[in-house]
C-alpha positions as CSV (number, residue, x, y, z in Angstrom):
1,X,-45.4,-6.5,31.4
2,X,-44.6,-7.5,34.9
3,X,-47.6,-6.2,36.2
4,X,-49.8,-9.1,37.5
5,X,-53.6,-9.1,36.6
6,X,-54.4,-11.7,39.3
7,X,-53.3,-12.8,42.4
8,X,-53.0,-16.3,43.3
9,X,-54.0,-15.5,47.6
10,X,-57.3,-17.3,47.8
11,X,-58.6,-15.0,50.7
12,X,-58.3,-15.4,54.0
13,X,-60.7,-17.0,56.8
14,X,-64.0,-15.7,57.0
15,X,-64.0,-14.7,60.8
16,X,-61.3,-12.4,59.4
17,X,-63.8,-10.2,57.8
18,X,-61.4,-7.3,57.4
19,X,-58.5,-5.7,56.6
20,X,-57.6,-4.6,60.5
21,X,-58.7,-8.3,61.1
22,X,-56.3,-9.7,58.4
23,X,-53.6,-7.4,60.2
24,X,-54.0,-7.9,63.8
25,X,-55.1,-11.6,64.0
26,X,-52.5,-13.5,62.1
27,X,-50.1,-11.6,64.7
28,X,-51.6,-12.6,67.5
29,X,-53.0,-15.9,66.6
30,X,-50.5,-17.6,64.7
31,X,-47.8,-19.9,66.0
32,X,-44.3,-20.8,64.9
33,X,-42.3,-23.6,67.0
34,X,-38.8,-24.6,66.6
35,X,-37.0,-21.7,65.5
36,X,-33.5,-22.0,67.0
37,X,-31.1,-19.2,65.6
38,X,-27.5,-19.0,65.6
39,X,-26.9,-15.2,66.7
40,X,-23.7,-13.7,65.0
41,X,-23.1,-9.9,66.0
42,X,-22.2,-8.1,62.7
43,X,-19.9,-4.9,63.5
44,X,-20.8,-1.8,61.2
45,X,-17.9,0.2,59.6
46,X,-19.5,3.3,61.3
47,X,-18.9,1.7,64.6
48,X,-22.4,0.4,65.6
49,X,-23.4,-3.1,64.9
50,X,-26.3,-5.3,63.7
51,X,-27.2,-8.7,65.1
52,X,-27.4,-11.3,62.4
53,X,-30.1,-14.5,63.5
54,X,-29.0,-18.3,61.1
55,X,-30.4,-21.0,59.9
56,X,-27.5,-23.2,58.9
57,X,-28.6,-25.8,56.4
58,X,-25.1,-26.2,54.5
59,X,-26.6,-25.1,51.3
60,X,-25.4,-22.9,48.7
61,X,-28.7,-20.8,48.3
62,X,-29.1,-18.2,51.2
63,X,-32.5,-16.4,51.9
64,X,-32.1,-13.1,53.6
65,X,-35.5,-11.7,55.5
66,X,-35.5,-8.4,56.4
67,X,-38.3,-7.3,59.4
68,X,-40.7,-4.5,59.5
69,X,-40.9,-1.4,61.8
70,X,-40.1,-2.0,65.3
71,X,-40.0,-5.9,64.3
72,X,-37.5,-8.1,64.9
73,X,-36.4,-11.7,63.8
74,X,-38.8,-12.7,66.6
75,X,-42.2,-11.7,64.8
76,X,-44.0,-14.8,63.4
77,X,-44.2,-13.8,59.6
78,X,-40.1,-13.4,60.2
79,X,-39.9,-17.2,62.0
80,X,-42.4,-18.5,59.2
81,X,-40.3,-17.6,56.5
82,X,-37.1,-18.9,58.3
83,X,-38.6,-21.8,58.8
84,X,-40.2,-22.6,55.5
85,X,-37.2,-21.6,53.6
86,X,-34.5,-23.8,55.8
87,X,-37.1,-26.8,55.3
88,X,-36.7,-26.3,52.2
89,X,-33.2,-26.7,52.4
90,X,-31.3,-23.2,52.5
91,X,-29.9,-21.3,54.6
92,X,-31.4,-18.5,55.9
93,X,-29.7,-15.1,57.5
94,X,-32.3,-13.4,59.4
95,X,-31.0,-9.5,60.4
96,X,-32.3,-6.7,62.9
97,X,-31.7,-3.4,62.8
98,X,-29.9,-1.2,64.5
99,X,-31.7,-1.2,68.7
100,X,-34.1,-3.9,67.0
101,X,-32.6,-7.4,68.7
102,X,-33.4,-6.5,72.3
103,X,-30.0,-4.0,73.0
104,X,-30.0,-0.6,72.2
105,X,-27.3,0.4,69.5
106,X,-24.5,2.9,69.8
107,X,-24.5,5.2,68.1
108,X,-26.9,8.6,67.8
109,X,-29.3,7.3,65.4
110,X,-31.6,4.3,65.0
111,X,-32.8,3.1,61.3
112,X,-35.4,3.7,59.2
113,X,-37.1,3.1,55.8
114,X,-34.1,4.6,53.7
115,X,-31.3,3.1,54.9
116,X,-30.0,0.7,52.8
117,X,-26.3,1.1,54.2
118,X,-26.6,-1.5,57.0
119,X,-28.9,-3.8,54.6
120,X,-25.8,-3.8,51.8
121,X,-22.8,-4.3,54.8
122,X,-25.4,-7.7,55.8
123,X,-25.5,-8.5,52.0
124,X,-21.2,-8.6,52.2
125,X,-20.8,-10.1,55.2
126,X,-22.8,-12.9,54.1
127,X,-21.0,-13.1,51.6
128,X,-17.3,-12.9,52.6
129,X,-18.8,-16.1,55.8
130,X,-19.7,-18.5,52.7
131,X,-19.5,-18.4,48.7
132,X,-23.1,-18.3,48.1
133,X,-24.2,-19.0,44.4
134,X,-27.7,-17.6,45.4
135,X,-28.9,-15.1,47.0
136,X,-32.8,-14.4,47.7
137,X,-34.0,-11.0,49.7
138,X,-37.2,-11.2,51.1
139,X,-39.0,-8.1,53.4
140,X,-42.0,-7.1,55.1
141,X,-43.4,-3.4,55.2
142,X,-40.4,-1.3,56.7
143,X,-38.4,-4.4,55.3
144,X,-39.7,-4.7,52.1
145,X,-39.1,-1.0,51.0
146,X,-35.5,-1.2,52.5
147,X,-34.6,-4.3,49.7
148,X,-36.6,-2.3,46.9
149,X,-34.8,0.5,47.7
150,X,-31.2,-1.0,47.5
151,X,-31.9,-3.0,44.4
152,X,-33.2,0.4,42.8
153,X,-29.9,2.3,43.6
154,X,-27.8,0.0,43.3
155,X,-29.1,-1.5,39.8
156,X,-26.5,-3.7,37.6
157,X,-24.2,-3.3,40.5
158,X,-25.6,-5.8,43.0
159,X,-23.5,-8.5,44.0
160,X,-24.0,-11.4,41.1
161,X,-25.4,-13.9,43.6
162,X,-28.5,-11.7,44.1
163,X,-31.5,-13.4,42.3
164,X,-34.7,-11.9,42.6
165,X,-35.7,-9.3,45.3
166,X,-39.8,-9.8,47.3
167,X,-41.7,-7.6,48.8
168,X,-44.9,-7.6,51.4
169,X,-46.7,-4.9,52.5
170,X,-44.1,-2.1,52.1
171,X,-45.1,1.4,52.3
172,X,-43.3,2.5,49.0
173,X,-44.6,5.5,49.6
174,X,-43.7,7.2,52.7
175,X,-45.5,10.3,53.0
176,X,-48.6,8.6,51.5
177,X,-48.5,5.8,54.5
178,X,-48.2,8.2,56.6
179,X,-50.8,10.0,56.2
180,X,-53.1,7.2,56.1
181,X,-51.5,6.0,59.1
182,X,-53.0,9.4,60.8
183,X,-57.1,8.1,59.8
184,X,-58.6,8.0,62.8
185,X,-59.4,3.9,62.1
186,X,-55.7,3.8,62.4
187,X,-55.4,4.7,66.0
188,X,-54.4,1.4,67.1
189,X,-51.2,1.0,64.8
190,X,-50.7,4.8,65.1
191,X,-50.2,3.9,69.3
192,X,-48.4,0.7,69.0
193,X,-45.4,2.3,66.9
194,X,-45.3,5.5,68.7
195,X,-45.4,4.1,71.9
196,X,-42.6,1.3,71.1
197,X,-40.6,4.5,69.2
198,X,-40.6,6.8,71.9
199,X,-39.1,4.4,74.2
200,X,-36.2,4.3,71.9
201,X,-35.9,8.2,71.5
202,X,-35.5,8.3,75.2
203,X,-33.2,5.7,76.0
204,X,-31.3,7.8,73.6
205,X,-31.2,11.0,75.1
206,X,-30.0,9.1,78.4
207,X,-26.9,7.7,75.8
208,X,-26.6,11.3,74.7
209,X,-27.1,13.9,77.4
210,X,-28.3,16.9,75.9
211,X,-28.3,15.8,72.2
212,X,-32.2,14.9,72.3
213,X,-34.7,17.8,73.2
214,X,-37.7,15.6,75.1
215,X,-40.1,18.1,75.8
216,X,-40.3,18.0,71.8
217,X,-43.0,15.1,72.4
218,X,-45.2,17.9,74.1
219,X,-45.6,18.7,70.5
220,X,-46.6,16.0,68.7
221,X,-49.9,16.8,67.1
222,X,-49.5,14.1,63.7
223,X,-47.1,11.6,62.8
224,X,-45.6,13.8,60.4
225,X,-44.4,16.0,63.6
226,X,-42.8,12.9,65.3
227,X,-41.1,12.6,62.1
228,X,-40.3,16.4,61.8
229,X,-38.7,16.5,65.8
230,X,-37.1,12.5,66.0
231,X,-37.0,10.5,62.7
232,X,-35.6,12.8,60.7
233,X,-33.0,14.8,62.2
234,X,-31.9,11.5,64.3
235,X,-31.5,9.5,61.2
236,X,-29.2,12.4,59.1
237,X,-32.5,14.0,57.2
238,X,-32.8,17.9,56.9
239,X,-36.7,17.6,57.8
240,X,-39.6,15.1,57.3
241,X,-40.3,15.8,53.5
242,X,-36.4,15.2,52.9
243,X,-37.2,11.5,55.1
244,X,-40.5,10.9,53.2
245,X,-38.1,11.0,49.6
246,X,-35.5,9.1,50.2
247,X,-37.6,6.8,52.3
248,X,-39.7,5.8,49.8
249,X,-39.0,3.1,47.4
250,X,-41.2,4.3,44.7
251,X,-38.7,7.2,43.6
252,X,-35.9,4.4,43.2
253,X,-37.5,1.0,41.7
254,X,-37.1,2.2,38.3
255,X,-33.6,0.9,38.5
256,X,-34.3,-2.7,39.6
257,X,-32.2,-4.9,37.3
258,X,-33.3,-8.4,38.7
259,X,-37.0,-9.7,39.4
260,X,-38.8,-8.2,41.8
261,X,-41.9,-8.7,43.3
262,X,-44.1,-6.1,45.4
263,X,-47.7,-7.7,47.2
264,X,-49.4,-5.2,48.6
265,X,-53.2,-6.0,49.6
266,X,-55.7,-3.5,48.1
267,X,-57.3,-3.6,51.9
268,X,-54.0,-2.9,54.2
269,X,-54.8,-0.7,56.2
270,X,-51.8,1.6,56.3
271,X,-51.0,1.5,52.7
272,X,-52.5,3.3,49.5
273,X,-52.1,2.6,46.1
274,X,-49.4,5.1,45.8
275,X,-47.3,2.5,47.7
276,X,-47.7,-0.3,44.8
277,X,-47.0,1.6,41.6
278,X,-48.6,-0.1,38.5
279,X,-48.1,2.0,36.0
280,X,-44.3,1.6,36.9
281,X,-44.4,-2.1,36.9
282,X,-46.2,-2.1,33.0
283,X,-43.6,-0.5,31.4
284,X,-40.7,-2.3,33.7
285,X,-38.7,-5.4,32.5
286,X,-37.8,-6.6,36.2
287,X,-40.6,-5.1,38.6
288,X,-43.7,-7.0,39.6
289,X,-46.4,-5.8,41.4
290,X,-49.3,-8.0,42.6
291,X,-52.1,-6.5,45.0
292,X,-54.4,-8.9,46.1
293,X,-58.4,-7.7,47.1
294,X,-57.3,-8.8,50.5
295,X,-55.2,-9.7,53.0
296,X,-54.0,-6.7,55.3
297,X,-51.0,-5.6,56.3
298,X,-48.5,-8.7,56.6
299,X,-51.4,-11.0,56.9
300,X,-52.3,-12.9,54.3
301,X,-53.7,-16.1,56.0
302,X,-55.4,-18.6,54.0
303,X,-58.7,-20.3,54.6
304,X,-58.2,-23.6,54.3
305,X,-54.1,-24.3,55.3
306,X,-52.6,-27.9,56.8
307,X,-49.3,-26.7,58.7
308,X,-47.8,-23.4,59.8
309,X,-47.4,-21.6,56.7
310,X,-49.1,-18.7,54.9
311,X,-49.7,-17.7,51.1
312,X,-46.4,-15.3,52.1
313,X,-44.5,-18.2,52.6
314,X,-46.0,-19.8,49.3
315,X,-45.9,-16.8,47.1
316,X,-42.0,-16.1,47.9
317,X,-41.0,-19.3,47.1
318,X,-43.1,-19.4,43.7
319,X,-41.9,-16.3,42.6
320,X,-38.3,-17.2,43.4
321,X,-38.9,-20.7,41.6
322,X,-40.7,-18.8,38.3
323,X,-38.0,-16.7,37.2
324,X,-35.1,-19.9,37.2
């Protein structure tokens, strides 16, 4: 019964009085010094390539962090966990996607919540560099729905290293998120991704003359039409609702065969509880799901913590500890 009745996060500060405060201030506020990655540039069989960011700490165990929507291994929950994990003594493999480490990609087409493709060539390649006898995934939002996702499809046929699989804040439920995202208390994050996306679409078009109708934007009445016009046909889907179902982690979890954990915070502001599926989780022998009362959207800051590091940073590396 994997489901978990209570959540170790002890709640966060009290000037962070809710769950937009619990998103935005932890972004802004916190601080993480003394992250010096090696950058490796991983090339794609498509053509396109990935760049991969390392902590070397010539150690058999390998933690693999996977960002969230336009993130990068530059955000401060991403450098946290690098940093915790490689104190800790193991290496960690930090990866962007596709246009995400400061140069556009390729090819026509960006990522997105379904693609596990790119996520699996990473897994390999870290694989075929050094003979890891661990391997730990770890994700937040976007990121988090990504690793669900692969360890659902591809079930007993993971690579064996592969030990347990965490999630934060992952919208495992597309077309719920986003139409939560659309509430009109949701301006702000509604902005900063749409803004930050349609940069991308049009540094596109001028790749692709011709391929990318702009006046499209003109358009754009919801979320769900961004996704209609750009997400979808850009990224290989036949519309939005055919992006929303095989972007969404929930219809694929049922065939996790290792332990996995999904924390989503009852108060994040973009999520619903469609995104962290209990009833799934009770009957499931590998899937945990733990939603704390609160904690945001990739917040999760505690109120009383000496040093750099969150409950994220705490929790991973419990869970990862609990099931050896």
């Amino acid at each position: 019964m994997p489901l978990v009745p209570h959540s170790s996060y002890p709640g966060p500060p009290r000037y962070q009085w809710n769950g937009h405060f619990q998103t935005i201030l932890p972004a802004l506020t916190r601080k993480i010094n003394e992250v010096h990655y090696e950058r490796e540039r991983l090339e794609l069989s498509d053509g396109d390539f990935v760049d991969l960011d390392w902590l070397d700490a010539k150690s058999q165990t390998l933690v693999i962090l996977s960002h969230g929507l336009e993130g990068s291994t530059d955000r401060v929950y991403m450098k946290a966990a690098a940093k915790y994990f490689h104190e800790h003594g193991w290496d960690v493999l930090g990866w962007n996607c596709r246009s995400c480490s400061g140069e556009m990609n390729r090819l026509l087409r960006l990522y997105n919540h379904g693609e596990i493709g790119d996520f699996g060539q990473v897994i390999e390649h870290a694989l075929q560099r050094k003979n890891y006898t661990k391997i730990h995934l770890i994700g937040y939002s976007m990121g988090g729905s990504i690793l669900l996702k692969y360890l659902g499809v591809r079930g007993e046929n993971i690579p064996e290293p592969i030990k347990t699989g965490i999630a934060f804040s992952s919208p495992c439920d597309l077309r719920d998120s986003i139409q939560t995202l659309e509430l009109p208390g949701n301006w702000f994050y509604r902005r900063k991704f749409f803004n930050s996306l349609r940069k991308k679409i049009i540094a596109k078009a001028a790749q692709f003359p011709g391929q990318i109708d702009l006046s499209k934007f003109e358009q754009i009445k919801s979320w769900r039409d961004f996704d209609e016009f750009y997400s979808a046909p850009i990224n290989g889907y036949k519309n939005a609702e055919d992006f929303y179902w095989q972007a969404s982690a929930v219809n694929f979890v049922a065939g996790i065969q290792i332990p996995a954990l999904l924390c989503n915070a009852q108060n994040d502001p973009i999520l619903t509880p469609a995104c962290s599926p209990k009833e799934l989780a009770k009957n499931h022998s590998y899937f945990h799901v733990e939603t704390p009362k609160k904690g945001g959207h990739v917040g999760f800051a505690i109120k009383k913590h000496p040093g750099p590091y969150y409950w994220l940073e705490h929790r991973a590396m419990e869970f990862i500890k609990g099931q050896h």
